[in-house]
C-alpha positions as CSV (number, residue, x, y, z in Angstrom):
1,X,-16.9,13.6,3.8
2,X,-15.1,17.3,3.7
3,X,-11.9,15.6,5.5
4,X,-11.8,12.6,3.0
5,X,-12.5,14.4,-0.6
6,X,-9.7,17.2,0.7
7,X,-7.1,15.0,2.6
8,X,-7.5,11.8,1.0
9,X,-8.1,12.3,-2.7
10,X,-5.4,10.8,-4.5
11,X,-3.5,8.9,-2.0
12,X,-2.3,5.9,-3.5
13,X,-3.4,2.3,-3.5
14,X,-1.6,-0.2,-1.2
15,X,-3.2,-3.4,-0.9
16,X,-1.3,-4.1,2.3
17,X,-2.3,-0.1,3.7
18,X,-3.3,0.4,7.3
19,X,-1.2,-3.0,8.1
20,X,-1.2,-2.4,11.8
21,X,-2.6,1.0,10.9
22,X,0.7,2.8,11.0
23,X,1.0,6.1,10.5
24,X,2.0,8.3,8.0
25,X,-0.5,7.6,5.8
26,X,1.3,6.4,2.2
27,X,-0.9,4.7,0.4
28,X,-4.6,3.2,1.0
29,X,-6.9,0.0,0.2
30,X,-10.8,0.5,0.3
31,X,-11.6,-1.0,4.0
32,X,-8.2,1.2,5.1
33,X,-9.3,4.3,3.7
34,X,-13.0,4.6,5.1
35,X,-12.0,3.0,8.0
36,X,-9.0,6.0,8.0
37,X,-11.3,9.1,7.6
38,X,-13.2,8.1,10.6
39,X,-10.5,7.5,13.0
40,X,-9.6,11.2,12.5
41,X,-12.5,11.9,14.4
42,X,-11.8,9.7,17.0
43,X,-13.9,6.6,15.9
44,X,-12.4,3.5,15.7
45,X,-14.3,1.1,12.9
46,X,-12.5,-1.8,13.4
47,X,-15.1,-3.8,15.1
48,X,-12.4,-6.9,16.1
49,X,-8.9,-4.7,16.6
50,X,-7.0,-6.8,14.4
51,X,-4.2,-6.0,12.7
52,X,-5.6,-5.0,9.6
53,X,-8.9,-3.3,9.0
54,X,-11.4,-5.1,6.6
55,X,-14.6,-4.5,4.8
56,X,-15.9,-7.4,7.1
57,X,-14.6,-5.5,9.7
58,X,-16.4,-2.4,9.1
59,X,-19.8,-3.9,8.2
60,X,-19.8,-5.2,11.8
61,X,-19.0,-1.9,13.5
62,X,-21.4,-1.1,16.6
63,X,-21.0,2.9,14.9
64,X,-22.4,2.0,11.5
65,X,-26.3,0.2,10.7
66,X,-26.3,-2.5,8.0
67,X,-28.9,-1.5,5.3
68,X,-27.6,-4.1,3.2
69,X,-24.9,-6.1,2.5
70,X,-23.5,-7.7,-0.5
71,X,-21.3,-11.1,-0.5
72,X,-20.9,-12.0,2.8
């Protein structure tokens, strides 16, 4: 949570952000910036590697516990 509110405040929205999650980060999407403050510490959200991280995506990461879910 310290990384993301110091490094990540204010980066700006980019609904196609974290296509093939390339680096320098330039702008961000909701999925693509959680999914972005955890890789800095080496772990990798993206439960299916695809070419673009989603909030699907995350809720099925073997990291994270579902305590609930909403509209899937």
């Amino acid at each position: 949570a310290d990384y993301a509110s110091q490094e990540l405040v204010g980066v700006p929205y980019k609904l196609l952000a974290g296509l093939y999650k390339a680096e320098p980060l330039s702008g961000t999407q909701c999925a693509h910036l959680v999914w972005y403050a955890y890789k800095q510490f080496g772990i990798d959200l993206d439960s299916d590697g695809g070419l673009f991280v989603t909030p699907y995506d995350i809720q099925n990461s073997p990291y994270l516990e579902i305590v609930q879910s909403y509209g899937y």
